[in-house]
N, C-alpha and C positions, 0 to 999 in steps of 0.2 A: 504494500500500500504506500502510496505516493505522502510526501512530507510536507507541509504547506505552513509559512509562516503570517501568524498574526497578533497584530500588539493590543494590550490590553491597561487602559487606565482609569483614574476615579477623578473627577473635579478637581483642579488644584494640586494633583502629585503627576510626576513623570511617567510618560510610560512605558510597560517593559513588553519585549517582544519574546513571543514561546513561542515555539514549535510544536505542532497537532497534525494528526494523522487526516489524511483527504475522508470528508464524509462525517468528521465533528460537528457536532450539532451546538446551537447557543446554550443550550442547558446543560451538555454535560460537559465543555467547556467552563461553563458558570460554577458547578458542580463542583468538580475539580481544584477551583480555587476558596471553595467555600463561600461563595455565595448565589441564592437566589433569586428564581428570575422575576421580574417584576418591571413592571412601567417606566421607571427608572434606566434602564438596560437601551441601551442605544448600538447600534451597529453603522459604522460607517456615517451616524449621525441620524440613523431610522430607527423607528420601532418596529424591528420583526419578532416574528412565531419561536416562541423559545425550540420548537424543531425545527428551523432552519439551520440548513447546512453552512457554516465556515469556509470562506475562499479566498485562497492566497492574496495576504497585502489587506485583508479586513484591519477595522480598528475596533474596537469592542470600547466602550466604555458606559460607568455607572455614573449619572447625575444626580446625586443623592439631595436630598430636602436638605435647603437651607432654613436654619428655623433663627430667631432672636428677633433683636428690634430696635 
């Protein structure tokens, strides 16, 4: 199985690039790093189907609630 690289960050930190097998889906990707998938979860800057497949050069990132005041 083919090897496909893509980078994964959260709001405000750097981000870091893995390496995942061709055919990784958003969730067990998410999974994987310990976290869940939710609204929040952007791909490439979209909201997809946490079964959506992973492809080389994706950006994954979490925009999590900013909450104060």
């Amino acid at each position: 199985m083919a090897k496909m690289t893509v980078r994964f960050g959260q709001l405000a930190k750097p981000l870091s690039t893995s390496t995942i097998a061709e055919g990784t889906t958003l969730e067990y990707f998410l999974e994987n790093r310990n976290y869940e998938y939710s609204s929040s979860v952007r791909v490439n800057g979209r909201v997809v189907g946490k079964t959506s497949e992973l492809h080389n050069g994706d950006i994954v990132t979490i925009i999590e609630s900013v909450e104060g005041g």
